[in-house]
N, C-alpha and C positions, 0 to 999 in steps of 0.2 A: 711523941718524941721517942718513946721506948721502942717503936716499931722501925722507922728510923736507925734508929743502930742498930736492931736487928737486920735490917734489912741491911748497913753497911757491914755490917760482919761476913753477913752472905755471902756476900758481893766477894771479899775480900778473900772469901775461902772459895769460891768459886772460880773468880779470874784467874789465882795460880793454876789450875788444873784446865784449863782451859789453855793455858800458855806451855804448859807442858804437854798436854796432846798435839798442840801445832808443833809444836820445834820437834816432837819424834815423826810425825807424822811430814814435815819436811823433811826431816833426816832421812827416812823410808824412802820417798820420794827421789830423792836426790840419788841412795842408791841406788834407788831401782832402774833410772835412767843410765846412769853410767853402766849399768851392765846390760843393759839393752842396747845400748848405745855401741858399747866393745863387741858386746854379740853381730849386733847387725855390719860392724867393721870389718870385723872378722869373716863373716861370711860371704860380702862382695868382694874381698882379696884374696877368697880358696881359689885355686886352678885345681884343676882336674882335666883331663884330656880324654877321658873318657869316663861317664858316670855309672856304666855296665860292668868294667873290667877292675880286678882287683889290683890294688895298691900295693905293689909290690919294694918300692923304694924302703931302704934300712931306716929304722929309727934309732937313734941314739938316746942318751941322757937329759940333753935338752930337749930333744920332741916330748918325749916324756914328761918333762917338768912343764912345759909348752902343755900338755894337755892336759893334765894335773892342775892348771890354773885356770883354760878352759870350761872345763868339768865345774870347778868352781864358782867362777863366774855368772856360768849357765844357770846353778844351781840357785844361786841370788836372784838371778833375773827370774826365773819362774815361780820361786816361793816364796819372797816375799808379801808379793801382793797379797798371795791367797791366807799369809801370817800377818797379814793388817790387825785384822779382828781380832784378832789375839793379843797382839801386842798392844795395840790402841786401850783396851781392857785393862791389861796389867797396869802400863801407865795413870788410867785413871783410881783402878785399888789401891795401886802402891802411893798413890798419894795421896788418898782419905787415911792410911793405916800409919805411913809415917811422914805426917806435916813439919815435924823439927830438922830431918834431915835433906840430904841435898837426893829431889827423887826420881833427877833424870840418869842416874849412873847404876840404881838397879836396873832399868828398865835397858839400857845399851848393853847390860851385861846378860840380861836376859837375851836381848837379840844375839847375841855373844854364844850363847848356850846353841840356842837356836841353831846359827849359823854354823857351829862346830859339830854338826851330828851332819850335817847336809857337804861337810867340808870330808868328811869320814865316806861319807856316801858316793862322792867324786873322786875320791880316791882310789875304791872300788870298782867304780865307772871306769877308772883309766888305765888299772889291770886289763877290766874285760876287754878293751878297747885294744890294749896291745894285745892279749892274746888273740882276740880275733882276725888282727892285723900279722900277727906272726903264723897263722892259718890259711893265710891270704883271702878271706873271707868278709871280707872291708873294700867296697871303690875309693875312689881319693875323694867322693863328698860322706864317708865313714857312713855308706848305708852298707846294711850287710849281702851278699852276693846268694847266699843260698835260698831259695822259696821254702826249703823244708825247712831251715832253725826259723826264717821269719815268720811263716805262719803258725808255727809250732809258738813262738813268744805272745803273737796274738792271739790264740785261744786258751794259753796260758793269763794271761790279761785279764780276758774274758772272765775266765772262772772265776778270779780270783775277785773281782769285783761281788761276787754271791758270797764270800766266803764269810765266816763269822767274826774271824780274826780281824778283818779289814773293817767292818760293822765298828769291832769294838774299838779298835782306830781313831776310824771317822767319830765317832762318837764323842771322841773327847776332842777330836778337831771342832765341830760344829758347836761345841756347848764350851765357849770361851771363860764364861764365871761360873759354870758346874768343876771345870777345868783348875781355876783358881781358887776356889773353895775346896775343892781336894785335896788338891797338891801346895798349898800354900806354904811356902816355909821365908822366915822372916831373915830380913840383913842381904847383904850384897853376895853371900855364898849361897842365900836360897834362892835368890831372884837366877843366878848362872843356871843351878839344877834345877828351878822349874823350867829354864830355856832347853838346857839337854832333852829335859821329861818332854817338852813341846815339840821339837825336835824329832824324837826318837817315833812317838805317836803318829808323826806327819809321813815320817820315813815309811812306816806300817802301814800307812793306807793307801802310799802313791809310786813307792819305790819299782812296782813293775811298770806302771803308766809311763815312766821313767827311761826303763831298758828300752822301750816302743822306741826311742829315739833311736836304736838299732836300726827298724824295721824303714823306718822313714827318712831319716836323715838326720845326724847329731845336728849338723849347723842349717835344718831345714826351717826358717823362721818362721813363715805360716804354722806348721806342726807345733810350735813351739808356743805362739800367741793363741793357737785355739784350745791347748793343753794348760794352760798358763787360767785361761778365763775359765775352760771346765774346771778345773781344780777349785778355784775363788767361789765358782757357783754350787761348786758340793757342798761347799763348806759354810756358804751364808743362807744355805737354805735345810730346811730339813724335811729332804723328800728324797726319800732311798729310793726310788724306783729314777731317778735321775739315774744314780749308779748303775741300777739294773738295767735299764735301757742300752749305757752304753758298754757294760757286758755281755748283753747279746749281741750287737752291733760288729762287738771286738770275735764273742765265740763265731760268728756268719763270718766274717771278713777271714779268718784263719781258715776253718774248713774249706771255704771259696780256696784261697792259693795253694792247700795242700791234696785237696782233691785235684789241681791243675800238676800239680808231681806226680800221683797215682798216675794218671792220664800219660 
């Protein structure tokens, strides 16, 4: 009999937290297609009339806001996935620590956090994008026009994948509850600042992998689905020489196009 209610109690404290990993876990989902979805929209209704020559037509205020939202949406569609594991995690801490409270509204404010450092990031993104476009140094599919700054960000890339900074990064990206045992702070204003903290960490180990969209095409989808899965596979495994590999990969592919400028 004793065992019996133990085992209903279980039950009882386990089903919640199971119903709260689905509903974030659909929630994630749901965003993630609507901006995949906008993405892919988006980039079968670009014209361009020439994918060689730069993009010379004015941008105004609204292109600007036009890619400011862009920038953002992109930014959804590619890191979420790879901030599954992290989030999925929190959601299950945050409701063994607080069972009295309601403990799907940390966990959106955490994505919340999240999403507001990668919102900061595209904002950035959409500076460089006008300056390079008021340079003329942009075609109308926004790849950049010069061999020397493209190979030059690739072997930038490259290195930077070796760097220590980026190590210590990744580090707290790949170790989701090393991550939430560190940085834990309680209530619906720590749950925000650990999503900035998550955020900021993510920005640190991907934000050049990021400019690469330069080099290949902002609205190039393949680029974007196989940067999307690298990313996800840094992060759920722990094997740095993944990184390292395609550090070299990035430093060859750079020397290769600016050795073709020397020439």
């Amino acid at each position: 009999m004793d065992s019996a209610v133990t085992k209903m109690k279980t039950t009882e404290i386990e089903n919640p937290s199971e119903k709260d990993r689905l509903i974030v876990f659909s929630g994630l989902a749901v965003i993630t297609i609507f901006a995949w979805a906008y993405m892919i929209n988006m980039a079968m209704t670009m014209t361009g009339t020439n994918i060689a020559k730069p993009c010379l037509m004015h941008w105004g205020t609204k292109d600007i806001i036009h890619l400011f939202i862009m920038w953002t949406i992109m930014m959804a569609a590619m890191m979420l996935p790879a901030a599954t594991p992290m989030i999925m995690m929190f959601a299950t801490v945050n409701r063994q620590r607080n069972k009295g409270e309601s403990p799907l509204i940390p966990v959106w404010l955490f994505v919340l956090g999240y999403l507001a450092v990668w919102t900061a990031y595209s904002g950035l993104a959409t500076l460089a994008q006008w300056g390079l476009h008021l340079l003329a140094l942009l075609t109308h599919h926004m790849v950049i026009t010069s061999p020397f700054l493209g190979g030059s960000l690739l072997l930038a890339a490259g290195i930077f994948q070796w760097t220590a900074f980026r190590d210590a990064c990744m580090s707290k990206c790949r170790s989701p509850l090393g991550f939430l045992m560190t940085e834990w702070r309680e209530g619906r204003r720590g749950a925000l600042i650990m999503g900035l903290k998550a955020g900021l960490f993510c920005v640190g180990c991907c934000w050049l992998l990021m400019v690469l969209s330069f080099v290949l095409g902002v609205m190039n989808m393949i680029w974007m689905a196989a940067l999307t899965a690298f990313m996800l596979l840094e992060k759920i495994t722990d094997n740095k020489w993944l990184s390292r590999t395609a550090g070299l990969t990035l430093v060859a592919w750079g020397l290769w196009i600016l050795a073709g400028v020397v020439r």
